[in-house]
MMTF fields as JSON, N, C-alpha, C and O atoms, coordinates in Angstrom:
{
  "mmtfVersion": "1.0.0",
  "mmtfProducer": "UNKNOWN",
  "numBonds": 175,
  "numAtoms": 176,
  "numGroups": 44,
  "numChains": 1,
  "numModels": 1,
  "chainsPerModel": [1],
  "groupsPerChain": [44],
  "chainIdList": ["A"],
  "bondAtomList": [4, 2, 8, 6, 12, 10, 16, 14, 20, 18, 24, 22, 28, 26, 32, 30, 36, 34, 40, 38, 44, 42, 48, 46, 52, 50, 56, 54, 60, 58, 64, 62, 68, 66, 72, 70, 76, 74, 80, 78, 84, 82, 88, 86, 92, 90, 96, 94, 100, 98, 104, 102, 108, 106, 112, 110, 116, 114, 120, 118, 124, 122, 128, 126, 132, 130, 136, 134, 140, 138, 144, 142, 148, 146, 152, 150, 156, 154, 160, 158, 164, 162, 168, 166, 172, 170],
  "bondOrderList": [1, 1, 1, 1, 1, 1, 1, 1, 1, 1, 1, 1, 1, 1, 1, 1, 1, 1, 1, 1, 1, 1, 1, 1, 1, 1, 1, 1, 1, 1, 1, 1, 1, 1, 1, 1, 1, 1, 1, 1, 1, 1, 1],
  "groupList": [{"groupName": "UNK", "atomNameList": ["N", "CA", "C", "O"], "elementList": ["N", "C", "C", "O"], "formalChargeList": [0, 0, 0, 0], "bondAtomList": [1, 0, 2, 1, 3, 2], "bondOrderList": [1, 1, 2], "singleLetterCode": "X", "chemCompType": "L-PEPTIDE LINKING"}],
  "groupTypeList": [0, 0, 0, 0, 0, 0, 0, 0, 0, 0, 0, 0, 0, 0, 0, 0, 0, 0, 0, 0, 0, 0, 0, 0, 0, 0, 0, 0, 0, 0, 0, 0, 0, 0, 0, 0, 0, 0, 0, 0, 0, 0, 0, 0],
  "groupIdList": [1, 2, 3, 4, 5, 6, 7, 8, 9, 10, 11, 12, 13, 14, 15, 16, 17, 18, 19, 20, 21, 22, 23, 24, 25, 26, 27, 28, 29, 30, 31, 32, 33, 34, 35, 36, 37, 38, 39, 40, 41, 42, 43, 44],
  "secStructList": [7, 7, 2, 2, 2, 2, 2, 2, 2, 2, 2, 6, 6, 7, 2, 2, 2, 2, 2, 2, 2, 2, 2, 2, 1, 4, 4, 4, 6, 2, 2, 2, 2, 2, 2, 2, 2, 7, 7, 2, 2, 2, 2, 7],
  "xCoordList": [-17.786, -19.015, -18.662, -17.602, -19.663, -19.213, -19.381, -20.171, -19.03, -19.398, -20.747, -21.379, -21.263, -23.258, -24.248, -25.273, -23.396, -24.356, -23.99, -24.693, -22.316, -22.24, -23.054, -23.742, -22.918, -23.977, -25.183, -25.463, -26.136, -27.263, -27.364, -28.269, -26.324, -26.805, -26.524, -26.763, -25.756, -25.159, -26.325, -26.368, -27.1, -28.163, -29.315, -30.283, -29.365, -30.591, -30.12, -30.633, -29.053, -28.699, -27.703, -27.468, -26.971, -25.4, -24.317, -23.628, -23.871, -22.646, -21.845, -20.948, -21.281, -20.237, -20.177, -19.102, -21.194, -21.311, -20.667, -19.827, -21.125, -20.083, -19.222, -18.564, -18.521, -17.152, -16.218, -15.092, -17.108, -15.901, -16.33, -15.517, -17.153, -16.797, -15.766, -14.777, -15.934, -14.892, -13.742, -12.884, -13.375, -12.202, -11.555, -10.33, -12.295, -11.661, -11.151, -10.257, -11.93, -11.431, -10.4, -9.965, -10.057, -9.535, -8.257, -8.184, -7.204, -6.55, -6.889, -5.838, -7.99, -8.408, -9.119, -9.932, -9.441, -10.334, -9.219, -9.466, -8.037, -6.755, -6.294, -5.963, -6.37, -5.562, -6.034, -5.417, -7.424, -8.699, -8.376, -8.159, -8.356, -8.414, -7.043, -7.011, -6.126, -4.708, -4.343, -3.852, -4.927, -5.347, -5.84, -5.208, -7.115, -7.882, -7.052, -6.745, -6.914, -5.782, -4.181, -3.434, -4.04, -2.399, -1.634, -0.549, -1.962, -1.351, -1.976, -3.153, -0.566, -0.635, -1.796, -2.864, -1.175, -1.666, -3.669, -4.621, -3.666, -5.228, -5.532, -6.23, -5.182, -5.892, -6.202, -7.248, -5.378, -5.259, -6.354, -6.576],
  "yCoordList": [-0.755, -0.138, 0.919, 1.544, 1.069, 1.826, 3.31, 3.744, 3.97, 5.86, 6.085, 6.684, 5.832, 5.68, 5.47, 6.03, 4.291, 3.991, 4.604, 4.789, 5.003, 5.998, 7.396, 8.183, 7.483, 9.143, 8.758, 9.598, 7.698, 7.086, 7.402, 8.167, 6.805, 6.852, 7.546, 7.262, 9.009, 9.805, 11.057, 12.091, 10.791, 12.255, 11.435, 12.129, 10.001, 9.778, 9.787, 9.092, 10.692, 10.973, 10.323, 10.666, 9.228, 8.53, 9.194, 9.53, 9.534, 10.249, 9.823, 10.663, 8.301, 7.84, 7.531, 6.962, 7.561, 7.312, 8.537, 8.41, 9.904, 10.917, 11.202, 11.801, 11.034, 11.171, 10.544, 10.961, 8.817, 8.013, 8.602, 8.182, 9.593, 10.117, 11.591, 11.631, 12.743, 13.403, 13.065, 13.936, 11.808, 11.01, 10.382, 10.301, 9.759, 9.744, 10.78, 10.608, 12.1, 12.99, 14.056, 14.952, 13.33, 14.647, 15.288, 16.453, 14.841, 15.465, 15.984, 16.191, 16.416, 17.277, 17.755, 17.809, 18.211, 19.15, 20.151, 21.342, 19.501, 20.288, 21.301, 22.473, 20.384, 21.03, 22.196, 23.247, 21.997, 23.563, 24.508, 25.708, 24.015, 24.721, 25.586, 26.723, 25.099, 25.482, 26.886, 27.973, 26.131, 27.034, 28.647, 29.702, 28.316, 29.582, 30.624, 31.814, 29.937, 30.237, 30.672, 31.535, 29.982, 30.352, 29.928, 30.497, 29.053, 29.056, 27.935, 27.754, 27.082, 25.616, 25.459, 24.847, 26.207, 25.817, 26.546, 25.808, 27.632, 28.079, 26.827, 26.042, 26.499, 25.192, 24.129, 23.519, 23.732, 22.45, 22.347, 21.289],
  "zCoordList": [85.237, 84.78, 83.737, 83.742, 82.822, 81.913, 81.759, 82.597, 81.182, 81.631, 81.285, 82.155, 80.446, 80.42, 81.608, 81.996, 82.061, 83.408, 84.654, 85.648, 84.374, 85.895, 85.087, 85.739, 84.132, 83.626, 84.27, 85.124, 84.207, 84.799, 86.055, 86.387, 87.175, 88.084, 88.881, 90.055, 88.433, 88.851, 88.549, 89.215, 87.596, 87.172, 87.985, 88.294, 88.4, 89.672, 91.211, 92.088, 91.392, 92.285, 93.029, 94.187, 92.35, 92.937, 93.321, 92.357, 94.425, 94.468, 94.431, 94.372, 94.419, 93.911, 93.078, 92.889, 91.753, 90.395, 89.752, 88.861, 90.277, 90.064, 90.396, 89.546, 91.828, 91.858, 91.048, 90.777, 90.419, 89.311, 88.691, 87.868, 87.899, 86.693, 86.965, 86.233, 87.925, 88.164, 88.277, 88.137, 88.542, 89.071, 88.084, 88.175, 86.841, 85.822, 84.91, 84.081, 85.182, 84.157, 84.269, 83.545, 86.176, 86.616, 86.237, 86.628, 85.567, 85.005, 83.922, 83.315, 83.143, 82.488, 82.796, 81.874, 83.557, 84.088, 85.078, 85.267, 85.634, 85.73, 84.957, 85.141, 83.846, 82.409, 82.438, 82.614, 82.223, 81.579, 82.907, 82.733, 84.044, 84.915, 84.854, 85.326, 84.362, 84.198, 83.614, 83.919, 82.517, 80.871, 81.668, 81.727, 82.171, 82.412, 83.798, 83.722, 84.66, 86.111, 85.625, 86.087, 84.824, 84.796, 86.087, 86.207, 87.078, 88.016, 88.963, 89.275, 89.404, 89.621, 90.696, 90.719, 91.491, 92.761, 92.097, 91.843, 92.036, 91.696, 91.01, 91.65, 89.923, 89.106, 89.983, 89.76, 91.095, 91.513, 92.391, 92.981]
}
């Protein structure tokens, strides 16, 4: 499925439509978290 339609069915209330989208991004969303924390474990 493509990231449009998990955006779809994740803003009509899918929660596993959003976890695959958190789940794909999650090493960047690490990263940022990294960036701002300075520190592994806080980011993680």
């Amino acid at each position: 499925m493509d990231s449009l339609k998990r955006v779809a069915r994740a803003k009509a209330g899918d929660k596993q439509a959003l976890l695959d989208l958190v789940l794909a991004r999650e090493r960047e969303f690490y990263g940022l978290s990294y960036v701002y924390m300075r520190n592994e474990q806080d980011a993680a």
